[in-house]
C-alpha positions as CSV (number, residue, x, y, z in Angstrom):
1,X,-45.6,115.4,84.7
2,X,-41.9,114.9,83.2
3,X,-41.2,118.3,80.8
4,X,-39.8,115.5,78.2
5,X,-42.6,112.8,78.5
6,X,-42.6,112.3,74.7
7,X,-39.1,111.3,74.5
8,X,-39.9,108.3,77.6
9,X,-40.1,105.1,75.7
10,X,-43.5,102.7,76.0
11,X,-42.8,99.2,77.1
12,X,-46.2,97.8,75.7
13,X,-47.7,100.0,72.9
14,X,-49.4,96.8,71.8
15,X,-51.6,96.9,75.2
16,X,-53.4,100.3,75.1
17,X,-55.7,98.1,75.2
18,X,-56.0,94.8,77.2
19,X,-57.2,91.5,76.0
20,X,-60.9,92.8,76.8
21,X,-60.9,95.9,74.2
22,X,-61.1,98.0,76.9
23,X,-58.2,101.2,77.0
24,X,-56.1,100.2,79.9
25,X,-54.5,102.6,82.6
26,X,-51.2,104.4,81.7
27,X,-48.8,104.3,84.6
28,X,-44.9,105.8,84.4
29,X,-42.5,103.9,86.1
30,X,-39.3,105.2,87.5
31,X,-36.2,103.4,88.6
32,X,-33.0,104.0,90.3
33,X,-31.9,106.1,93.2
34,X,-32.8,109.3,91.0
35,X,-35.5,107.7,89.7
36,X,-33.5,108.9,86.4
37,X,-35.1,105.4,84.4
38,X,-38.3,106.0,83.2
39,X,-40.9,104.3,80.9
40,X,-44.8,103.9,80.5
41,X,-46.8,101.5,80.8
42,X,-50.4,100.3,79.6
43,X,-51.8,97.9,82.5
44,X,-55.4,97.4,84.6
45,X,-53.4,97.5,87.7
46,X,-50.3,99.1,89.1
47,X,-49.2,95.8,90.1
48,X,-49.3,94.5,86.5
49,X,-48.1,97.5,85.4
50,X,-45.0,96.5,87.4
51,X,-44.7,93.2,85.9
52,X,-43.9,94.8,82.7
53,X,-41.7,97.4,84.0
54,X,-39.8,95.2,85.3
55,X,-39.3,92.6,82.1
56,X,-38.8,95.6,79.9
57,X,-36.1,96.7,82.5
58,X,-34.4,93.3,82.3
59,X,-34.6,93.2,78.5
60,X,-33.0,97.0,78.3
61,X,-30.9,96.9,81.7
62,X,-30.2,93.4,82.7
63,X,-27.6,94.9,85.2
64,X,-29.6,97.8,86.6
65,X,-29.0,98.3,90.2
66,X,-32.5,97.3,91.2
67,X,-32.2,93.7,90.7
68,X,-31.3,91.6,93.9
69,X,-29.4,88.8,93.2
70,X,-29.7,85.5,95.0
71,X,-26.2,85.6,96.5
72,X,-27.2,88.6,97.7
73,X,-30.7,87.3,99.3
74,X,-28.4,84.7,101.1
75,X,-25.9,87.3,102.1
76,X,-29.6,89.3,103.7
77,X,-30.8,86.2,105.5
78,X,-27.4,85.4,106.9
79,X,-27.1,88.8,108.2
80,X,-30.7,88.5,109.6
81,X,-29.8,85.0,111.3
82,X,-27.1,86.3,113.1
83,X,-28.7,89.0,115.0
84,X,-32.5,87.1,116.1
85,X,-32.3,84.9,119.0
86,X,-31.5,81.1,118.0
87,X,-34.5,79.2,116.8
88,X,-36.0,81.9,114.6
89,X,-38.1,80.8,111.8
90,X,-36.6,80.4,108.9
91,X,-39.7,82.3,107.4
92,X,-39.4,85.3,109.8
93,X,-35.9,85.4,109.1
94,X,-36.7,85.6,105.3
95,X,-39.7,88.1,105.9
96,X,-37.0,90.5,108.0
97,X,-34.3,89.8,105.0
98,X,-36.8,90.6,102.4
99,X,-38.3,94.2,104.3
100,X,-36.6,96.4,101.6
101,X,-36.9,94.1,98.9
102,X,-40.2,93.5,96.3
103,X,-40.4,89.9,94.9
104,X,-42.5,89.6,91.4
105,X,-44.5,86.9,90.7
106,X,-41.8,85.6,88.6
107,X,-39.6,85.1,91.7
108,X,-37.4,88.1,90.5
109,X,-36.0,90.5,93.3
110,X,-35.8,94.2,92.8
111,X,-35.0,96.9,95.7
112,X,-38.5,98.4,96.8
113,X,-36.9,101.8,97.4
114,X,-35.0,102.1,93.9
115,X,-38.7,102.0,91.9
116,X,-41.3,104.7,91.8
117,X,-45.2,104.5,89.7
118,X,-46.9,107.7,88.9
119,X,-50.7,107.3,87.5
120,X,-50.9,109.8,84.3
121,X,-54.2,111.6,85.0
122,X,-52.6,114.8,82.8
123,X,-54.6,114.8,79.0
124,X,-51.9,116.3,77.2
125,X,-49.4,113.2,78.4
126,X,-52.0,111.1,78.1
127,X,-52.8,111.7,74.3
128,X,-49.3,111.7,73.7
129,X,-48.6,108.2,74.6
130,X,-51.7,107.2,73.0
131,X,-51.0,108.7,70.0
132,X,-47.3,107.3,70.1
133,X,-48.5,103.6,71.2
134,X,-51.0,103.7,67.9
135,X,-48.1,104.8,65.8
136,X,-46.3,102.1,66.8
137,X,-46.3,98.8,64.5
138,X,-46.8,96.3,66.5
139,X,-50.1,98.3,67.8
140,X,-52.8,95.5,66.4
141,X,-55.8,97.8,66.2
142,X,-57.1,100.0,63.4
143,X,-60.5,101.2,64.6
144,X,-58.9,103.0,68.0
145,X,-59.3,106.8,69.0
146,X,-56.6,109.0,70.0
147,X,-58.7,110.3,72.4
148,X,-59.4,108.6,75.5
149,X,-62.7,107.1,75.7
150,X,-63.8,108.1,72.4
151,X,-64.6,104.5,70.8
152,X,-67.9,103.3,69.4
153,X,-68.9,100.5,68.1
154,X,-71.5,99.1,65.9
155,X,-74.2,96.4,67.4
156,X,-72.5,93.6,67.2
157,X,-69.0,94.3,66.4
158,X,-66.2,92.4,68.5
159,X,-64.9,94.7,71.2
160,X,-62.1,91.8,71.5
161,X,-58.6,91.8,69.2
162,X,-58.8,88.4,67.4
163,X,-62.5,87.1,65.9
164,X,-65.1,85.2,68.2
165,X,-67.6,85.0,65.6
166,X,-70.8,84.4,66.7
167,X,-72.2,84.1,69.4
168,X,-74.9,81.2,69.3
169,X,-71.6,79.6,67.6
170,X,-69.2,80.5,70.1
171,X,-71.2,79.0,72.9
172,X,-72.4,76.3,71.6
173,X,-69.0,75.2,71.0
174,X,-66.5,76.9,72.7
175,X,-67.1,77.1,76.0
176,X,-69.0,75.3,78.7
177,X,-71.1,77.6,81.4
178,X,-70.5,77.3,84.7
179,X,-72.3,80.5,85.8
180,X,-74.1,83.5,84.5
181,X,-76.7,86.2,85.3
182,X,-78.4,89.1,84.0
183,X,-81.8,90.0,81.8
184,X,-82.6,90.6,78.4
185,X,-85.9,92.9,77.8
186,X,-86.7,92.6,74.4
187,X,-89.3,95.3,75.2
188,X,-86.4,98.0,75.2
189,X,-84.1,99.1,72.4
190,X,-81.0,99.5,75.0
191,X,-78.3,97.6,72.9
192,X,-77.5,94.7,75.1
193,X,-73.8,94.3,76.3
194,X,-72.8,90.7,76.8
195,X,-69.6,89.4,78.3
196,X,-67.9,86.0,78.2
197,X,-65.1,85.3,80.7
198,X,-63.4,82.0,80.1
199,X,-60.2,80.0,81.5
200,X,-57.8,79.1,78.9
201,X,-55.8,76.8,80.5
202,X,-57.0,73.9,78.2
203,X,-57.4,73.8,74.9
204,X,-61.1,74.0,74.9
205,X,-64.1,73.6,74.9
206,X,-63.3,76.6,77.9
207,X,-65.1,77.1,81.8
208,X,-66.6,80.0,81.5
209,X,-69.3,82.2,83.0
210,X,-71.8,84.7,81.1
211,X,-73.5,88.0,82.1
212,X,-75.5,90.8,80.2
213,X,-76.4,93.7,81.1
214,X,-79.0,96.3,79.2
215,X,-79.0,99.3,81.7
216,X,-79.4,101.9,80.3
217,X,-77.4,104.0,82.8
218,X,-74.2,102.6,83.2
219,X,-74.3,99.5,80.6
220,X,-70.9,98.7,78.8
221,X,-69.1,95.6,77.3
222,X,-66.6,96.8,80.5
223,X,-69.5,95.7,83.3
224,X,-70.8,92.7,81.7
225,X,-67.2,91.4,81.7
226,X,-66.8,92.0,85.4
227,X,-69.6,90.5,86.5
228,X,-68.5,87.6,84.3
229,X,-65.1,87.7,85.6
230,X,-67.0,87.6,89.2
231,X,-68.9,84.6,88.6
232,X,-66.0,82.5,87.2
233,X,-63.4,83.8,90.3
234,X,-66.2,82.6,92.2
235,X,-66.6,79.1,90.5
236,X,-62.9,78.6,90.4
237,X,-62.5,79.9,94.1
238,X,-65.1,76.7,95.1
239,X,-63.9,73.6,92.9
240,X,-60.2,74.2,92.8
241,X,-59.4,74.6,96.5
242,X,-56.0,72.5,95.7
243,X,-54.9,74.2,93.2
244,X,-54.8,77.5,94.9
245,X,-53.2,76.0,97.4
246,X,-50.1,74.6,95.4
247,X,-49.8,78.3,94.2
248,X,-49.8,79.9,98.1
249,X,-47.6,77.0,98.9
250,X,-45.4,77.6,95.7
251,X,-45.3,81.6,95.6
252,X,-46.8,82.5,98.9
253,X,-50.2,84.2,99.8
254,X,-49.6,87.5,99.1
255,X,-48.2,87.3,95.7
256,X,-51.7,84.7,94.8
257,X,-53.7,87.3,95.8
258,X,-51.7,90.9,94.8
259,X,-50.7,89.7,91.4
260,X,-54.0,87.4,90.1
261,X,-51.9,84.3,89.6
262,X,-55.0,82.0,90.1
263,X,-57.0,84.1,87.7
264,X,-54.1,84.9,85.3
265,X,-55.4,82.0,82.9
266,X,-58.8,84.1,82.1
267,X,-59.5,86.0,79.2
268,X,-62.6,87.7,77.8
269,X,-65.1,88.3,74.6
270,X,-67.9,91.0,74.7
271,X,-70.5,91.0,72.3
272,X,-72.7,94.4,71.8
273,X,-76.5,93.2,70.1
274,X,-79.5,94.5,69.5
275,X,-82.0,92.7,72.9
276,X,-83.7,90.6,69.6
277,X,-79.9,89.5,68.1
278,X,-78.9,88.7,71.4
279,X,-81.8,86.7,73.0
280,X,-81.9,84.6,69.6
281,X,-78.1,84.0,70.1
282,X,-78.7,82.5,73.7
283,X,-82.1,80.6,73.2
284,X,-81.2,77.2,72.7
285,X,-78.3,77.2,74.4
286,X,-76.6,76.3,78.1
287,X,-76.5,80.2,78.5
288,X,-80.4,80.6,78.6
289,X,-80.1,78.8,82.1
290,X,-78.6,81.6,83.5
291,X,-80.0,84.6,81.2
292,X,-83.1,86.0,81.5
293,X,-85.2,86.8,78.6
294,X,-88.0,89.2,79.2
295,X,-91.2,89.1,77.0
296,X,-93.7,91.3,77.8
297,X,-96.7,90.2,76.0
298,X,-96.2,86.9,77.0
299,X,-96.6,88.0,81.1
300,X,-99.4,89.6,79.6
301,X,-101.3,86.9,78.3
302,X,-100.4,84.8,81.4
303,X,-102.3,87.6,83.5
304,X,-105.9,86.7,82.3
């Protein structure tokens, strides 16, 4: 831990938490040969995390050492050329001339050993960041703890900055299902977490894919949204085989898969309902294809 973390700026206080409502992992970034550039970030991933350690570098340091410039790629592959045997792939020759070297999913080049990521597991550095990234004015929520973790919200309450409204509403008319699971037991008073993972790469109404889950154990608006999430990658994976292959084609295989450029066009809504709120909001619709709903006096009846 850095003895003057509180003095390290915060590239994205707006994303303590991510688009989900969930807190997001703080990572600090270092860059330079002494590692003597620092800044945290909010980010699911390190590699995300990276993305925006790198813009904020560009916007603050556009002339950092770090950055590779393209006459200097050339100058690398030229280098390279000379010393394989004639014939050489022009591809080997570029993965040799690009050993040292870390390309973003932007296409920007930065020196692989001039940056350094630290996950911040201390509490006390921790809070402190929070605490600063809620301070901040461009932080968009009000009902956030500065304690990590500490959140609750009330049954039905959007977890998800921005309004959904409801959720009959919202799938009735904003999306179109193309997967879902999960079980509501309206025989238990666990609240019922549902999550709504949907492509926004039109205008709408969205793809999507639903999931709920009411265990009691390890429920949360976090694992209904990955099992959405899951469903949808899944979907997407089968029915746009071309499309993922313009992006391997255009940015290569590795930076598709490392940096989620297929899936980068999702974004979520959780919903947390009472099982009787939330098996009224999917009757009726697409959604009770894939959902469900568990009446036990019914089974009952069926029995004799």
């Amino acid at each position: 831990m850095p003895n003057n973390y509180d003095q390290i700026p915060i590239a994205n206080a707006s994303e303590a938490e991510n688009s989900y409502g969930q807190e997001t992992n703080l990572y600090l970034f270092s860059f330079g040969a002494y590692a003597d550039t620092k800044v945290y970030v909010w980010a699911d991933s390190a590699e995300k995390g990276l993305e925006e350690a790198v813009d904020w570098l560009r916007e603050k340091e556009p002339s950092h050492s770090i950055f590779v410039k393209e006459d200097e790629i050339r100058e690398l592959m030229d280098e390279v050329r000379e010393e394989l045997p004639p014939g050489t792939s022009e591809d080997e020759i570029q993965e040799q001339a690009l050993a040292d070297i870390t390309v973003m999913g932007d296409g920007t080049h930065i020196t692989s050993y001039e940056w350094f990521v630290d996950d911040v597991y201390d509490e006390s550095e921790y809070e402190d960041v929070l605490e600063r990234s809620l301070g901040q004015d461009d932080y968009p929520y009000t009902n956030a703890s500065t304690k990590k973790g500490n959140k609750k919200m009330a049954a039905g309450e959007q977890w998800k900055p921005g309004f959904h409204g409801d959720l009959k509403e919202f799938l009735e008319k904003a999306v179109f299902l193309r997967g879902g699971e999960g079980t509501i037991n309206l025989d238990d008073e666990d609240p019922v977490h549902i999550g709504i993972v949907f492509s926004v790469e039109s205008y709408g109404p969205h793809a999507a894919a639903i999931a709920v889950d009411q265990n009691r154990y390890h429920a949360s608006p976090d694992t209904s949204l990955q099992t959405a999430h899951e469903i949808l990658e899944d979907y997407w994976n089968q029915n746009y085989q071309e499309h993922y292959d313009e992006l391997v084609k255009d940015h290569g295989q590795k930076n598709v898969d490392d940096y989620g450029m297929f899936t980068e066009t999702f974004d979520g809504a959780t919903w947390t309902l009472t099982p009787q709120e939330a098996a009224a909001a999917i009757e009726g619709t697409e959604a009770a294809q894939y959902i469900d709903i568990y009446y036990p006096e019914e089974e009952e009846e069926d029995l004799y």
